[in-house]
N, C-alpha and C positions, 0 to 999 in steps of 0.2 A: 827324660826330665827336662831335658836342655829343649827339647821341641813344645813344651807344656809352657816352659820360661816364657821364649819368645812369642808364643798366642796370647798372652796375658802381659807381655811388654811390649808387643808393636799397635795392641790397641788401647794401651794408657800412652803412649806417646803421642800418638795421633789425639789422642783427647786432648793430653795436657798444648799440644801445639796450636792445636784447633780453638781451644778457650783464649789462651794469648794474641791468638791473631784477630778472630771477633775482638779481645777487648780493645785493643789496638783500632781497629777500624771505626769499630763505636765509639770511641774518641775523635777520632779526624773526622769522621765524615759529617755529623750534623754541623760541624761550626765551618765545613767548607760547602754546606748547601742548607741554607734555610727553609725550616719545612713550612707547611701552610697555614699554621699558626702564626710564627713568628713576622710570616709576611703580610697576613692582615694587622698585624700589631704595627708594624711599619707603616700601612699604609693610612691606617688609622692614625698615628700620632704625625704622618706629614701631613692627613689633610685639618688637623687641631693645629697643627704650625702655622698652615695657611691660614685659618679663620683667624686667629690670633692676631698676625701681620694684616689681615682686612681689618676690625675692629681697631687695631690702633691705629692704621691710615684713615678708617673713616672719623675717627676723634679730632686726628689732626687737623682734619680739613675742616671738620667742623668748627674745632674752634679757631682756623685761622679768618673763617670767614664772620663767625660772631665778633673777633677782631676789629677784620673791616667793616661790618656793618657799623658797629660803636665809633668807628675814626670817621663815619662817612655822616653818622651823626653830628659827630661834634665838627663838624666842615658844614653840618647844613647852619646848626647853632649860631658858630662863632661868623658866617655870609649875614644872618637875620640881624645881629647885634650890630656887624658894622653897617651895614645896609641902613638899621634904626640912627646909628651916629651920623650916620652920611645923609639922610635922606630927612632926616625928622628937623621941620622948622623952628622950634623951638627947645628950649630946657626942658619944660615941664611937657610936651610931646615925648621927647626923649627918654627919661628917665621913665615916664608913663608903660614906652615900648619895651624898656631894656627889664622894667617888672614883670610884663607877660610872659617876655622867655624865660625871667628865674622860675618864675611862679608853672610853667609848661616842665621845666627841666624837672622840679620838685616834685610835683604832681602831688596834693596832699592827697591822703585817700579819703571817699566820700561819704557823708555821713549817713547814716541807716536809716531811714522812716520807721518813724514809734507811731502809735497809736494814740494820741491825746488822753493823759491819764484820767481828765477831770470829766471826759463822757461814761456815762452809768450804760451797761448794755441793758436793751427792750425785757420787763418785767412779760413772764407769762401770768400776773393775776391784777386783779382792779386793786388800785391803793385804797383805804380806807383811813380813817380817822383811829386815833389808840380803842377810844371805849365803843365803838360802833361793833353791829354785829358783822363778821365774816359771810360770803355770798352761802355756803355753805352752813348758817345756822338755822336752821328749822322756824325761828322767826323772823327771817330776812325779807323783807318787802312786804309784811302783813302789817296793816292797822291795828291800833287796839280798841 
Protein backbone atom coordinates (compact mmCIF):
# COMPACT_ATOMS: atom_id res chain seq x y z
CA UNK A 1 0.00 0.00 0.00
CA UNK A 2 2.73 2.25 1.08
CA UNK A 3 4.44 1.70 -2.46
CA UNK A 4 0.82 2.49 -4.41
CA UNK A 5 1.07 5.96 -1.87
CA UNK A 6 4.13 6.96 -3.19
CA UNK A 7 3.45 6.33 -7.22
CA UNK A 8 0.54 8.40 -6.91
CA UNK A 9 2.37 11.14 -4.47
CA UNK A 10 5.69 11.55 -6.29
CA UNK A 11 3.82 12.32 -9.44
CA UNK A 12 1.17 14.85 -8.06
CA UNK A 13 4.18 16.66 -6.53
CA UNK A 14 6.08 16.90 -9.51
CA UNK A 15 2.95 18.33 -11.00
CA UNK A 16 2.01 20.56 -8.45
CA UNK A 17 5.91 21.81 -8.47
CA UNK A 18 6.14 21.97 -12.10
CA UNK A 19 2.68 24.21 -12.49
CA UNK A 20 4.29 26.69 -9.75
CA UNK A 21 7.53 27.02 -11.28
CA UNK A 22 5.97 27.63 -15.14
CA UNK A 23 3.77 30.19 -13.37
CA UNK A 24 6.50 31.86 -11.72
CA UNK A 25 8.48 32.00 -14.83
CA UNK A 26 5.50 33.12 -17.13
CA UNK A 27 5.36 35.95 -14.98
CA UNK A 28 9.17 37.20 -14.97
CA UNK A 29 10.01 36.40 -18.19
CA UNK A 30 7.87 38.39 -20.73
CA UNK A 31 8.27 41.78 -18.92
CA UNK A 32 12.11 40.97 -18.64
CA UNK A 33 12.31 40.36 -22.62
CA UNK A 34 9.93 42.07 -25.13
CA UNK A 35 8.29 39.92 -27.64
CA UNK A 36 7.90 41.10 -31.17
CA UNK A 37 4.78 42.64 -30.85
CA UNK A 38 5.48 44.75 -28.33
CA UNK A 39 8.66 45.83 -30.10
CA UNK A 40 7.02 47.01 -33.19
CA UNK A 41 4.51 48.90 -31.06
CA UNK A 42 7.65 50.73 -29.85
CA UNK A 43 9.15 51.25 -32.72
CA UNK A 44 6.07 52.52 -34.23
CA UNK A 45 5.10 54.99 -31.65
CA UNK A 46 9.12 56.45 -31.56
CA UNK A 47 8.84 56.93 -35.20
CA UNK A 48 4.91 58.93 -34.60
CA UNK A 49 7.21 60.92 -31.79
CA UNK A 50 9.47 61.68 -34.42
CA UNK A 51 7.08 62.92 -37.13
CA UNK A 52 5.37 64.88 -34.45
CA UNK A 53 8.64 66.80 -33.16
CA UNK A 54 9.19 67.39 -37.33
CA UNK A 55 5.67 68.88 -38.00
CA UNK A 56 6.05 71.17 -35.02
CA UNK A 57 9.66 72.28 -36.03
CA UNK A 58 8.47 72.71 -39.41
CA UNK A 59 5.56 75.17 -38.03
CA UNK A 60 7.87 76.87 -36.21
CA UNK A 61 10.10 77.74 -38.78
CA UNK A 62 7.43 78.51 -40.74
CA UNK A 63 5.95 80.92 -38.93
CA UNK A 64 9.04 82.49 -37.75
CA UNK A 65 9.78 83.24 -41.23
CA UNK A 66 6.16 84.64 -42.17
CA UNK A 67 7.37 86.69 -39.24
CA UNK A 68 10.26 88.14 -40.92
CA UNK A 69 8.83 88.36 -44.22
CA UNK A 70 5.88 90.94 -42.65
CA UNK A 71 8.85 93.02 -40.47
CA UNK A 72 10.88 93.12 -43.92
CA UNK A 73 7.65 94.49 -45.32
CA UNK A 74 7.02 96.96 -43.06
CA UNK A 75 10.94 98.05 -43.26
CA UNK A 76 10.30 98.24 -47.23
CA UNK A 77 7.00 100.42 -46.32
CA UNK A 78 8.08 102.66 -43.66
CA UNK A 79 12.07 103.30 -46.26
CA UNK A 80 9.17 104.33 -49.29
CA UNK A 81 7.29 106.82 -46.74
CA UNK A 82 10.39 108.38 -45.52
CA UNK A 83 12.12 108.42 -48.72
CA UNK A 84 8.36 110.31 -49.98
CA UNK A 85 9.04 112.92 -47.00
CA UNK A 86 12.64 113.29 -47.75
CA UNK A 87 12.59 113.38 -51.36
CA UNK A 88 9.09 114.90 -52.40
CA UNK A 89 9.32 118.81 -53.38
CA UNK A 90 6.48 119.83 -52.36
CA UNK A 91 3.13 119.28 -49.86
CA UNK A 92 0.93 118.28 -52.26
CA UNK A 93 3.83 115.85 -54.07
CA UNK A 94 4.01 114.53 -50.63
CA UNK A 95 0.97 113.83 -49.27
CA UNK A 96 0.09 112.59 -53.21
CA UNK A 97 3.02 109.79 -52.46
CA UNK A 98 2.26 108.93 -48.87
CA UNK A 99 -1.67 107.98 -50.45
CA UNK A 100 -0.14 105.45 -52.79
CA UNK A 101 1.48 103.52 -50.09
CA UNK A 102 -1.94 103.74 -47.84
CA UNK A 103 -3.98 102.93 -50.73
CA UNK A 104 -0.81 99.72 -51.76
CA UNK A 105 -0.89 98.75 -47.93
CA UNK A 106 -5.02 98.54 -48.18
CA UNK A 107 -5.34 97.12 -51.26
CA UNK A 108 -9.28 97.41 -51.87
CA UNK A 109 -10.25 94.38 -53.59
CA UNK A 110 -11.34 94.59 -57.39
CA UNK A 111 -14.58 95.05 -58.77
CA UNK A 112 -16.27 92.13 -60.98
CA UNK A 113 -17.20 92.85 -64.72
CA UNK A 114 -21.02 92.62 -65.20
CA UNK A 115 -22.39 92.55 -68.27
CA UNK A 116 -24.32 95.79 -69.14
CA UNK A 117 -28.00 95.25 -68.03
CA UNK A 118 -29.67 97.44 -70.65
CA UNK A 119 -28.09 95.19 -73.79
CA UNK A 120 -31.13 92.73 -75.15
CA UNK A 121 -29.16 89.35 -76.30
CA UNK A 122 -29.57 88.73 -80.45
CA UNK A 123 -33.38 87.56 -81.13
CA UNK A 124 -33.45 84.09 -83.30
CA UNK A 125 -36.71 85.48 -85.29
CA UNK A 126 -37.68 88.73 -87.49
CA UNK A 127 -39.54 91.38 -85.33
CA UNK A 128 -42.78 92.36 -86.53
CA UNK A 129 -45.37 94.87 -85.92
CA UNK A 130 -48.45 93.54 -83.01
CA UNK A 131 -51.41 93.07 -86.02
CA UNK A 132 -48.94 91.90 -88.98
CA UNK A 133 -48.95 88.29 -89.82
CA UNK A 134 -45.99 86.02 -88.31
CA UNK A 135 -43.18 84.57 -91.24
CA UNK A 136 -44.90 81.36 -90.51
CA UNK A 137 -48.59 82.31 -91.45
CA UNK A 138 -49.87 80.73 -94.61
CA UNK A 139 -50.57 84.21 -95.90
CA UNK A 140 -47.18 85.87 -95.31
CA UNK A 141 -45.87 87.59 -98.35
CA UNK A 142 -48.95 86.96 -100.69
CA UNK A 143 -50.92 89.78 -102.50
CA UNK A 144 -54.50 89.91 -102.36
Amino acid sequence: MEHSLLVWLLPTLALVAGVAIGFLVARLLPNAVPNSTQRQLDDIQERFDSYQNEVVTHFNSTAMLVKKLTQSYQEVQDHLAEGANRLALDEQTRQRLLAALQADAVQAPRERLTPPRDQEPPRDYAPKTPNAPGMLDEHYGLKK
